[in-house]
Backbone as a chain_set.jsonl record, in Angstrom:
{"seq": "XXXXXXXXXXXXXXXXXXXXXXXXXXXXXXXXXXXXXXXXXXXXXXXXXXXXXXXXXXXXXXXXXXXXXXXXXXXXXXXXXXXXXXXXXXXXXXXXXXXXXXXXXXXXXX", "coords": {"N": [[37.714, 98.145, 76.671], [37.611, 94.76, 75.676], [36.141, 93.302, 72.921], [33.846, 90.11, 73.162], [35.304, 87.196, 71.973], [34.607, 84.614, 69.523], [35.629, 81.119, 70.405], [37.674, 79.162, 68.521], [36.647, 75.961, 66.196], [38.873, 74.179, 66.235], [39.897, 75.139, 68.927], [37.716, 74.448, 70.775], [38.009, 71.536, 70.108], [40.247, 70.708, 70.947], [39.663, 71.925, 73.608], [38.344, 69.795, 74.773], [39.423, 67.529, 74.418], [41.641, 67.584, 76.423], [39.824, 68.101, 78.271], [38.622, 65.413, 78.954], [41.073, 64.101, 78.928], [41.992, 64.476, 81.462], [39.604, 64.132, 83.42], [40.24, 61.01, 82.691], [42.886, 60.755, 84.186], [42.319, 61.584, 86.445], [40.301, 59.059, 87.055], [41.806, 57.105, 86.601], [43.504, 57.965, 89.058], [42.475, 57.564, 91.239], [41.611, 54.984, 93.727], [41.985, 51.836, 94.43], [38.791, 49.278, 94.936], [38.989, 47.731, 98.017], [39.138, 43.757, 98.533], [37.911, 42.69, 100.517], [35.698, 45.104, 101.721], [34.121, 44.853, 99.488], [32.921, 42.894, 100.221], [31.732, 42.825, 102.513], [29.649, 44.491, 101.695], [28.698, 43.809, 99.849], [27.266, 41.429, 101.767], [25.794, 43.343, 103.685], [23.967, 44.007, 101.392], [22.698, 42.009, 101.098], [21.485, 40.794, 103.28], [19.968, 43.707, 103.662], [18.416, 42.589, 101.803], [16.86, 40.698, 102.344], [15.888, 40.929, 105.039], [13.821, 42.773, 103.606], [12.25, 40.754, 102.371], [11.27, 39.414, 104.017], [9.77, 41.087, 105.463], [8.113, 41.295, 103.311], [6.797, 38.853, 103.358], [5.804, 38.885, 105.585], [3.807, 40.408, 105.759], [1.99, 40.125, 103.371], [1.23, 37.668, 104.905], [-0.267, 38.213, 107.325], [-2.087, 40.194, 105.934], [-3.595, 37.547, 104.577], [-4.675, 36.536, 106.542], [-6.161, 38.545, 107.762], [-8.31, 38.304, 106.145], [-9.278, 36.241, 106.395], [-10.459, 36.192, 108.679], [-12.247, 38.397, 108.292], [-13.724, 36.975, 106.607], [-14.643, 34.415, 108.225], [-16.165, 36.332, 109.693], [-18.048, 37.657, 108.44], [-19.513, 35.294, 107.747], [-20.471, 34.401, 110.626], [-21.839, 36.682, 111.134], [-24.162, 36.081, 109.096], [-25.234, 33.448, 110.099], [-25.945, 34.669, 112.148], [-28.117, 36.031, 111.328], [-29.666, 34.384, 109.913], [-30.568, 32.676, 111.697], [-31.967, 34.73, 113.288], [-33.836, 35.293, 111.729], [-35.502, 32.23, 112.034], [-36.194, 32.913, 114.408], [-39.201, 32.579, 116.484], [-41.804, 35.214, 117.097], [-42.749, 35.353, 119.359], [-40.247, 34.64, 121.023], [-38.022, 36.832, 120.084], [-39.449, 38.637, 121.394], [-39.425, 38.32, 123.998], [-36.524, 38.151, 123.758], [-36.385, 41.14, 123.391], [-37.375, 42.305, 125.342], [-35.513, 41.518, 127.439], [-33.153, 42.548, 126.886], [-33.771, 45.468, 127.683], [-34.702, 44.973, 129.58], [-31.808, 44.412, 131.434], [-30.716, 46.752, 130.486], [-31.895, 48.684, 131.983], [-31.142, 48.081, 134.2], [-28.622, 48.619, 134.155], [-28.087, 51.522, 134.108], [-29.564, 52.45, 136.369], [-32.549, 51.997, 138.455], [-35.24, 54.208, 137.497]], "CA": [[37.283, 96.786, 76.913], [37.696, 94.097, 74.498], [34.576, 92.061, 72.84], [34.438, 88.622, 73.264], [36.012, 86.382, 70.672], [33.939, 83.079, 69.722], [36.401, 79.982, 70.307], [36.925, 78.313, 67.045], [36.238, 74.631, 65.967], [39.717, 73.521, 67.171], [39.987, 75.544, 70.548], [36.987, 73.744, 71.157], [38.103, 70.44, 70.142], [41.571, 70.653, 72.26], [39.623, 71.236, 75.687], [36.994, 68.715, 75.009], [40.233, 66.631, 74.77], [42.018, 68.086, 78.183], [38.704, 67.715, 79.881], [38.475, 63.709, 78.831], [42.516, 63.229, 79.724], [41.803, 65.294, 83.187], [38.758, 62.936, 83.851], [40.491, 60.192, 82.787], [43.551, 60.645, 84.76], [41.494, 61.789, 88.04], [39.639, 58.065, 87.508], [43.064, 56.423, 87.744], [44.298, 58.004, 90.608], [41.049, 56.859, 92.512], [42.32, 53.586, 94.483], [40.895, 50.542, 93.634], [38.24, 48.969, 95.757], [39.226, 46.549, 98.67], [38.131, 43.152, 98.281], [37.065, 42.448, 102.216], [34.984, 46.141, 101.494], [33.297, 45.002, 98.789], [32.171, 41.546, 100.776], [30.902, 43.66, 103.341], [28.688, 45.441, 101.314], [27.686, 42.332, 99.73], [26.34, 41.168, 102.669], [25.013, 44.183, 103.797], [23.172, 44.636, 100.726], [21.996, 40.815, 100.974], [20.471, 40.821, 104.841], [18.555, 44.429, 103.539], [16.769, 42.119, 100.673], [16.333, 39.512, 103.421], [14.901, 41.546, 105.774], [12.843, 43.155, 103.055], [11.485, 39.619, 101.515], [10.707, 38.777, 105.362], [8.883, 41.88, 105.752], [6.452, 41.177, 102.627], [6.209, 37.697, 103.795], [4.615, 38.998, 106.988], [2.352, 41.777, 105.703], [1.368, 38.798, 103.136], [-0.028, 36.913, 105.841], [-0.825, 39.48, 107.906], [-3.542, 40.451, 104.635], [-4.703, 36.852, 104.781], [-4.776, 36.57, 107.936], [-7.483, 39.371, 108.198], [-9.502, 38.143, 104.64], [-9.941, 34.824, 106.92], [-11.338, 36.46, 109.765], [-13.629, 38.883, 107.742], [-14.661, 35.834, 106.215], [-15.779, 34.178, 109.419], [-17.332, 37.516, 110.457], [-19.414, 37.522, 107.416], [-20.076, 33.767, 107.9], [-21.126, 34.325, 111.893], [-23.181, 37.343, 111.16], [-25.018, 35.584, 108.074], [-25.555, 32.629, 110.631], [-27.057, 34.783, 113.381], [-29.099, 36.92, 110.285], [-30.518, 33.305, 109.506], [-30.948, 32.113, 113.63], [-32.999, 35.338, 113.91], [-35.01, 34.862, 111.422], [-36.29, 31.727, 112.477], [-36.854, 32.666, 115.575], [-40.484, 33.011, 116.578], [-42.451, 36.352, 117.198], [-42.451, 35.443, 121.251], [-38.803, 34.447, 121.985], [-37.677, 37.974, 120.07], [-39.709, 39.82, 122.179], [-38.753, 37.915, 125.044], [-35.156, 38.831, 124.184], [-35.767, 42.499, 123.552], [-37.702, 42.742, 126.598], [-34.798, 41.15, 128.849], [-32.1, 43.763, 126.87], [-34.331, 46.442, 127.944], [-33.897, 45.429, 131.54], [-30.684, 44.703, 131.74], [-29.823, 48.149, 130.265], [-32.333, 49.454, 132.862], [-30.905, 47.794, 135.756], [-27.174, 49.03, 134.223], [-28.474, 53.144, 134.521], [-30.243, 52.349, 137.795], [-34.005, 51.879, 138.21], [-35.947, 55.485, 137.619]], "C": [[37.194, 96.068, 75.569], [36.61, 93.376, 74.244], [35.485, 90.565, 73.049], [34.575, 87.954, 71.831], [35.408, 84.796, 70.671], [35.483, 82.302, 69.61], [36.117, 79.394, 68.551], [36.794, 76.673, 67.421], [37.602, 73.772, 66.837], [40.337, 74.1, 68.279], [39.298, 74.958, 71.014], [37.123, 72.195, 71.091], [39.163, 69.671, 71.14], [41.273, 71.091, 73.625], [39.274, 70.668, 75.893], [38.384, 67.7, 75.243], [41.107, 66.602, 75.738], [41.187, 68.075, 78.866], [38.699, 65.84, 79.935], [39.8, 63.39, 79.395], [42.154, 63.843, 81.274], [40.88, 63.976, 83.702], [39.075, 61.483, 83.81], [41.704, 59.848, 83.736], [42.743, 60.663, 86.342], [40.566, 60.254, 88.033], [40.875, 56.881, 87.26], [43.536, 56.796, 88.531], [43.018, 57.685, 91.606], [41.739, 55.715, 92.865], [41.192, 52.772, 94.091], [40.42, 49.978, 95.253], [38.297, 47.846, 96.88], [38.293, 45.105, 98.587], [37.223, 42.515, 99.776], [36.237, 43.902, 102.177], [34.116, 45.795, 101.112], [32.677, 43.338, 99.335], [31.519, 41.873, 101.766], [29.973, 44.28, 102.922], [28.056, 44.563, 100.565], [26.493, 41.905, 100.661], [25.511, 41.738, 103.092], [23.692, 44.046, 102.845], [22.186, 43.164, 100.709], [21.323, 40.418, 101.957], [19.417, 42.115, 104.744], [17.504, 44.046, 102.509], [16.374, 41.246, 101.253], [15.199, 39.61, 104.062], [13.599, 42.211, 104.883], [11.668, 42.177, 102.676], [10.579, 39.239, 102.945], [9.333, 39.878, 105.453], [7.563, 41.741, 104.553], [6.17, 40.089, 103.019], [4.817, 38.321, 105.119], [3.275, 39.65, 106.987], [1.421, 41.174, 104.773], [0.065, 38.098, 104.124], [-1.002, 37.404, 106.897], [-2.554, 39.694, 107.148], [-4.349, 39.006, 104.893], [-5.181, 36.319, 105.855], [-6.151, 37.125, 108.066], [-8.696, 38.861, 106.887], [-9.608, 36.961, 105.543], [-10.808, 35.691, 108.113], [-12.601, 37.452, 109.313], [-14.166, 37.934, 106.886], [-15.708, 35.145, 106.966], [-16.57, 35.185, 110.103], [-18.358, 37.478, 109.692], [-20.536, 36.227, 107.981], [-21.364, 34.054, 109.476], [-22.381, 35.691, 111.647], [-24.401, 36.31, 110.151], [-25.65, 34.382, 108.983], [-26.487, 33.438, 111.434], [-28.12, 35.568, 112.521], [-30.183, 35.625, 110.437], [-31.42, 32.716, 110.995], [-32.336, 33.447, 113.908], [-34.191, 35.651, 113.208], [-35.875, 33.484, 111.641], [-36.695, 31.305, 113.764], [-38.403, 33.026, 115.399], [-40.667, 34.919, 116.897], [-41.973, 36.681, 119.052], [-41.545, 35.371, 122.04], [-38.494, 35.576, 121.036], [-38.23, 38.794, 120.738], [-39.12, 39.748, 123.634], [-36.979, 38.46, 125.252], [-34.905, 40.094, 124.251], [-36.402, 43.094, 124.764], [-36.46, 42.36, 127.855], [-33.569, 42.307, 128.531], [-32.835, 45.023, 127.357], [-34.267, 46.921, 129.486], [-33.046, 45.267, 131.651], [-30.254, 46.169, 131.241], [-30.763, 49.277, 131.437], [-31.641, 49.494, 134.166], [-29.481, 48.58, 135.873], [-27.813, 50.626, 134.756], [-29.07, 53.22, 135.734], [-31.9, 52.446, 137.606], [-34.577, 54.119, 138.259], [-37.758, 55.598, 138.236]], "O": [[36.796, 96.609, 74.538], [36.043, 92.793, 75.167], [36.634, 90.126, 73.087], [33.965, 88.26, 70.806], [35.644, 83.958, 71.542], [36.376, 82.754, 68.892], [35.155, 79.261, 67.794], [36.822, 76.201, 68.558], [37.449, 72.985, 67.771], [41.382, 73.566, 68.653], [39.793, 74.505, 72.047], [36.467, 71.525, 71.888], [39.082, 68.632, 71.794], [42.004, 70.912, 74.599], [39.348, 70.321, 77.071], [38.389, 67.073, 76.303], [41.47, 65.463, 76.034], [41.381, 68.042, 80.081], [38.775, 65.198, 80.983], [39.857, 62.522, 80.266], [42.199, 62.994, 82.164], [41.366, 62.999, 84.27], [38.503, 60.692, 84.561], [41.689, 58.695, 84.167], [42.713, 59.729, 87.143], [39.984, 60.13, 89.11], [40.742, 55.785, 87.804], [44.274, 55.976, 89.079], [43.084, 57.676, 92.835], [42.658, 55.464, 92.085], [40.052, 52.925, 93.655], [41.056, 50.058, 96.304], [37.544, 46.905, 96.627], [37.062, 45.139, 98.572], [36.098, 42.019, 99.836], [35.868, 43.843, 103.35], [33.071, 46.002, 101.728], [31.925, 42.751, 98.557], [30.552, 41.152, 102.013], [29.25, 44.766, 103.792], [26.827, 44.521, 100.604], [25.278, 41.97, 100.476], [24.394, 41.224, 103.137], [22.561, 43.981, 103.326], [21.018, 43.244, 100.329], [20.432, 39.612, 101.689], [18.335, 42.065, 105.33], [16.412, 44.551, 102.246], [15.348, 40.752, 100.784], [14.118, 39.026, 104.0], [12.473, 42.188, 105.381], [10.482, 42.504, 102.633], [9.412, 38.849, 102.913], [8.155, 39.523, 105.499], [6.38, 41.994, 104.783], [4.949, 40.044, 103.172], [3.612, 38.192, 105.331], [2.246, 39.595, 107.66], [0.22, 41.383, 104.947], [-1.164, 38.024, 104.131], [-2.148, 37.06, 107.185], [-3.679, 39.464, 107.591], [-5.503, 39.046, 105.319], [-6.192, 35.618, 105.889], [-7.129, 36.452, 108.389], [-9.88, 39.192, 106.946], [-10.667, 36.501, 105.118], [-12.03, 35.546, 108.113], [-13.719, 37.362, 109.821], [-15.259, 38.229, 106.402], [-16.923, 35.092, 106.78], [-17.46, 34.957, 110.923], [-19.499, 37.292, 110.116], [-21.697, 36.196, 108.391], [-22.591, 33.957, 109.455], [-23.569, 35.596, 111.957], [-25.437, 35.911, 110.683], [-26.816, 34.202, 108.632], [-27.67, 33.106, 111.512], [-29.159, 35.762, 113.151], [-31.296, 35.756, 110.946], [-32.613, 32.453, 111.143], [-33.378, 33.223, 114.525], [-35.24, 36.097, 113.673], [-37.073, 33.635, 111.402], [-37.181, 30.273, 114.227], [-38.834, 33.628, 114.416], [-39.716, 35.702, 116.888], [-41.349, 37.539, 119.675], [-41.531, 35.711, 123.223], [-39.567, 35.165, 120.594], [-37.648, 39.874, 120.84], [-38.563, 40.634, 124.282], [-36.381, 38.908, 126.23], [-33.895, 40.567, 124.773], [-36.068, 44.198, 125.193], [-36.506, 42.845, 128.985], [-33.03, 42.919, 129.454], [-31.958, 45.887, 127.375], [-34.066, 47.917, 130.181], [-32.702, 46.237, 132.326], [-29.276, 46.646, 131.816], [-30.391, 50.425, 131.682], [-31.522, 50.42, 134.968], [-29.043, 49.066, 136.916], [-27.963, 50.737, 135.973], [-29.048, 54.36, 136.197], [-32.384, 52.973, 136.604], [-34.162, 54.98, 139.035], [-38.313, 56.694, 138.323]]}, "num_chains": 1, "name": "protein.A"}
């Protein structure tokens, strides 16, 4: 069996230059790109940034959409926080005595 033999400086320089003509020949025989292909893929690629821009539009409003309504939730609780504090002593009891029966009357009388 024979050892191996390092390549010298110009064995190495003459495939680096048969691998570059190989690669370069194999990227002219590729066909060149149709131009009704490449208008198709235009478009394509211009209705999926469409649809994409649409889709943050929506999730956009979507977000403020919901920051308005937990706004007015805040707002309506903070209103009825304030309503029940100035109610009196006698109309809160009055109301937790009437939730008391209605949740009696819902379970049935015992």
């Amino acid at each position: 069996m024979s050892s191996y033999k390092e390549p010298s400086f110009q064995e190495r320089t003459t495939l680096a230059k048969k691998a570059k003509q190989a690669a370069l020949e194999q990227l002219r025989a590729k066909p060149p790109v149709d131009e009704a292909e490449l208008a198709i893929r235009r478009q394509a690629a211009e209705a999926r940034e469409a649809a994409k821009a649409k889709a943050r539009e929506e999730k956009l409003a979507a977000r403020e959409l919901e920051k308005m309504q937990k706004r007015e939730q805040a707002e309506k609780s903070a209103e009825a926080e304030a309503n029940l504090a100035s109610k009196t002593e006698e109309e809160r009891k009055l109301e937790r005595d009437a939730k008391y029966a209605a949740r009696k009357n819902r379970k049935g009388k015992k």
